[in-house]
C-alpha positions in Angstrom: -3.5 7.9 0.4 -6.3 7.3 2.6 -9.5 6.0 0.7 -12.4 4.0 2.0 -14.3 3.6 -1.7 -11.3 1.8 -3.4 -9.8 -1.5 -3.0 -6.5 -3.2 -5.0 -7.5 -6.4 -6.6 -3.7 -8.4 -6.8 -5.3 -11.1 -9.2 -2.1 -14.0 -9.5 -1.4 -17.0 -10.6 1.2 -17.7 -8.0 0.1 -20.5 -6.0 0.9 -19.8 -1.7 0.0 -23.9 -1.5 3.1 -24.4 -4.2 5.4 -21.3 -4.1 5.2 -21.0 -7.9 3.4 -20.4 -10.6 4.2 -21.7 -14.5 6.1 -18.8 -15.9 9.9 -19.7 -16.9 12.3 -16.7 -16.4 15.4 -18.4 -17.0 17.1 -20.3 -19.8 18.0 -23.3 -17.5 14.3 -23.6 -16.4 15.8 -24.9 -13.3 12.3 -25.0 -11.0 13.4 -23.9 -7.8 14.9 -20.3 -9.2 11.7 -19.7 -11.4 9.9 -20.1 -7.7 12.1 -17.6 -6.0 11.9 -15.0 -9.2 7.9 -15.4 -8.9 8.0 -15.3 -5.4 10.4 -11.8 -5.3 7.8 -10.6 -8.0 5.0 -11.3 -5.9 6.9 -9.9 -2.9 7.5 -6.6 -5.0 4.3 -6.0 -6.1 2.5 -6.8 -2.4 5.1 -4.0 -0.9 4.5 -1.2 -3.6 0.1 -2.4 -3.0 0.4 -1.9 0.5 2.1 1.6 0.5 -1.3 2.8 -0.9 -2.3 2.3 2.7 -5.7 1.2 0.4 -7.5 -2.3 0.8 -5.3 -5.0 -0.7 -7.1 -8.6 -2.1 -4.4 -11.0 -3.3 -6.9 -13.8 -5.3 -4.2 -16.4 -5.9 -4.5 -19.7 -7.9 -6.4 -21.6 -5.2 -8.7 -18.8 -4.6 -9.8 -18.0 -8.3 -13.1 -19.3 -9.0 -14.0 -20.1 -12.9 -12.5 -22.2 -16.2 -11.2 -19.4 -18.1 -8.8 -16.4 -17.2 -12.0 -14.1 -18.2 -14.6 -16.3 -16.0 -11.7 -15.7 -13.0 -10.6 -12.2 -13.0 -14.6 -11.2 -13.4 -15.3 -13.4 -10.8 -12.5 -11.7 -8.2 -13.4 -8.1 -9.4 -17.4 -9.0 -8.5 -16.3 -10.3 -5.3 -13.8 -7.4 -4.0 -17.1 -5.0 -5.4 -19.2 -6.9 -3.4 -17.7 -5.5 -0.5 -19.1 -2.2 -0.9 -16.0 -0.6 -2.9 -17.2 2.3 -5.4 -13.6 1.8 -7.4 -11.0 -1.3 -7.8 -7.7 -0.7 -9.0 -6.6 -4.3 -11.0 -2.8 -5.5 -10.9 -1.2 -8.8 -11.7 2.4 -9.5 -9.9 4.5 -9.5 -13.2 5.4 -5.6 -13.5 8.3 -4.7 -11.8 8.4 -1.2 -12.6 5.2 -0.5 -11.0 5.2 1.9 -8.8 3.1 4.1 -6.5 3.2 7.3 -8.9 1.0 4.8 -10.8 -1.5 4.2 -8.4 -1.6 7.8 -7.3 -2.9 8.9 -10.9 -5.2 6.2 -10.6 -6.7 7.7 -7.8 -6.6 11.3 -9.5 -8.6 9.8 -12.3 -11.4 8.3 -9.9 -11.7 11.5 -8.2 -12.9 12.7 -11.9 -15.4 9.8 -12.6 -12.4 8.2 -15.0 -10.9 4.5 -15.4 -7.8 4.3 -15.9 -5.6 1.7 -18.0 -1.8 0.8 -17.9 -1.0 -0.6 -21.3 2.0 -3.1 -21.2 4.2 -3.1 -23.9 3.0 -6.8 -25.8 -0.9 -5.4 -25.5 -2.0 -6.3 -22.6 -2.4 -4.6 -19.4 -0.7 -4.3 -16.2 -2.9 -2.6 -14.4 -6.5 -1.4 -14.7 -8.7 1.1 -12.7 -12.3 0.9 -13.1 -15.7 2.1 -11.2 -18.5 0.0 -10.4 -20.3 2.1 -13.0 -17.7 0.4 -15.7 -17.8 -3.0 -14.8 -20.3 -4.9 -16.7 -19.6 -8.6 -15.7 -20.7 -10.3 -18.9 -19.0 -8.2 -21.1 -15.7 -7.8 -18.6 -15.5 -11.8 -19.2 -15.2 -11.7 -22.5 -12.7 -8.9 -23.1 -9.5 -10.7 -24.9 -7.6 -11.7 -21.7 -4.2 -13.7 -22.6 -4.1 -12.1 -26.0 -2.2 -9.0 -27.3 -4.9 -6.8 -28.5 -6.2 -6.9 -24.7 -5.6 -3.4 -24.4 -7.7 -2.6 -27.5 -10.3 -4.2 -26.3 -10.3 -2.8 -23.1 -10.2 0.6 -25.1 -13.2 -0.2 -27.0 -14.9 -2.1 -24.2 -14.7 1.1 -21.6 -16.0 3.8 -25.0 -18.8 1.7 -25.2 -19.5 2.6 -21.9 -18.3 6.6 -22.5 -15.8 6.3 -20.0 -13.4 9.0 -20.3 -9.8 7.1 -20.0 -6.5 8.3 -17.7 -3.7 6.5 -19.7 -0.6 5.7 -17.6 2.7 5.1 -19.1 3.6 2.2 -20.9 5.5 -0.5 -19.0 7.3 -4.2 -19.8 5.7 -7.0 -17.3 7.1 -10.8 -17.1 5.7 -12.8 -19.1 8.6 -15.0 -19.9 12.5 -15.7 -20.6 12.7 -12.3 -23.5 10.4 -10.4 -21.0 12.9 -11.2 -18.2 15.8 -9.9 -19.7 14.8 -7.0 -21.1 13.6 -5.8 -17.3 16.5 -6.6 -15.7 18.8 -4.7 -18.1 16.3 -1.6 -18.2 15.4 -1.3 -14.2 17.9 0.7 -12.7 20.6 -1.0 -10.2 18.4 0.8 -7.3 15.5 -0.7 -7.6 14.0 -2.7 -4.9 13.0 -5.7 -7.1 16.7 -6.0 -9.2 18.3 -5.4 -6.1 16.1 -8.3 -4.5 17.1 -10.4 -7.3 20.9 -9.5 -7.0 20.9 -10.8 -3.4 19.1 -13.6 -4.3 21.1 -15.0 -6.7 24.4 -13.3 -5.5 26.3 -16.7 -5.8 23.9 -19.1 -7.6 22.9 -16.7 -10.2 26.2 -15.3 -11.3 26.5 -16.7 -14.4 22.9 -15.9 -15.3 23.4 -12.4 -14.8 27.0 -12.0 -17.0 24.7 -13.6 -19.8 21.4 -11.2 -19.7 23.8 -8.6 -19.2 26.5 -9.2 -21.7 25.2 -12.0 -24.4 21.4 -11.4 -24.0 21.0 -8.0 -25.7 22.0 -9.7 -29.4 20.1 -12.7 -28.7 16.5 -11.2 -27.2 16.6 -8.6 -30.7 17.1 -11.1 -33.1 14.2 -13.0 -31.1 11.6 -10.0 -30.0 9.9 -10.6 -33.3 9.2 -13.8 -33.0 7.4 -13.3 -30.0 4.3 -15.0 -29.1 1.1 -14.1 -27.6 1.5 -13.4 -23.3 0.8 -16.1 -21.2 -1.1 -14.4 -18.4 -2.5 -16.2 -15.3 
């Protein structure tokens, strides 16, 4: 998958200074297995990145420049276009079922003058292709990061523009304990990520797993309504 006009902007809020970022994945909230869990994520998503063979940025916490989530990711997409890159491919670590298929259509659609969105199943986004002819900084900013009708505005945002979209499949990402559960019961036992996370937590994490995969399915429907907004980096 050579490509010398696109780059992979991995735009995180885990921090390498602290080994963690804020997200809880686990009903305990017991600190040092939330920072493993974001760690593995992190670890997941750098591995499927780098099998692009494409130019990987990770913009982590300490290297994100701005006061709001908007002001930041602009900020890290300007920079990564700054280098000279015609098209950026956008990801956040908290998708598990990403995978290269994903970034391949990407590609497909840039070949075609397209952007290309990932829609995640609570609104948002977890990934997003764009050229340098779609990113207009100002209005980029001010798209409705953190909220669930992110991907409608993105939609709206890249029409304006009459961008013709490549729409990838809709997947779940992490953004908390409900999000957690319901990924780890739908990837399949081969995945790189779950099986990560089994080895893990082999010991440690046994009880966690008998309840996600034997109590939690009751629990997370009578819940997933109640839902609130993502909390994205």
């Amino acid at each position: 998958m050579r490509n010398t006009h696109t780059a992979i902007l991995l735009f995180s809020k885990f921090s390498q200074q602290k080994r963690a970022n804020d997200k809880v994945f686990l009903r305990n909230k017991d600190a040092l297995k939330n920072q493993q869990i974001a760690a593995t994520l992190l670890e997941y998503t750098q591995h499927i990145a780098q099998k692009t063979k494409l130019p990987l940025f990770w913009i982590g916490a300490e290297e994100q420049v701005g006061e709001t989530f908007g002001e930041r990711i602009s900020h890290a997409t300007q920079q990564v276009l700054n280098k000279g890159f015609q098209h950026i491919i956008i990801i956040g670590d908290d998708c598990p079922s990403l995978s290269l298929g994903d970034f391949q259509k990407t590609l497909k659609a840039f070949s075609k003058n397209q952007a290309s969105i990932g829609l995640a199943k609570d609104g948002g986004t977890y990934l997003i292709g764009i050229t340098r002819q779609h990113f207009q900084k100002n209005k980029f900013t001010h798209l409705a990061w953190q909220k669930q009708n992110l991907g409608e505005d993105l939609i709206a945002y890249l029409n304006n523009l009459d961008a013709k979209i490549c729409f990838l499949s809709t997947k779940s990402d992490i953004d908390n304990y409900l999000d957690w559960a319901e990924v780890m019961q739908l990837l399949p036992y081969t995945h790189r990520f779950k099986k990560s996370i089994q080895l893990l937590f082999f010991t440690s994490f046994f009880s966690e797993i008998i309840y996600l995969y034997l109590y939690q399915p009751v629990f997370y429907f009578s819940q997933k309504s109640l839902r609130a907004p993502p909390s994205n980096p």
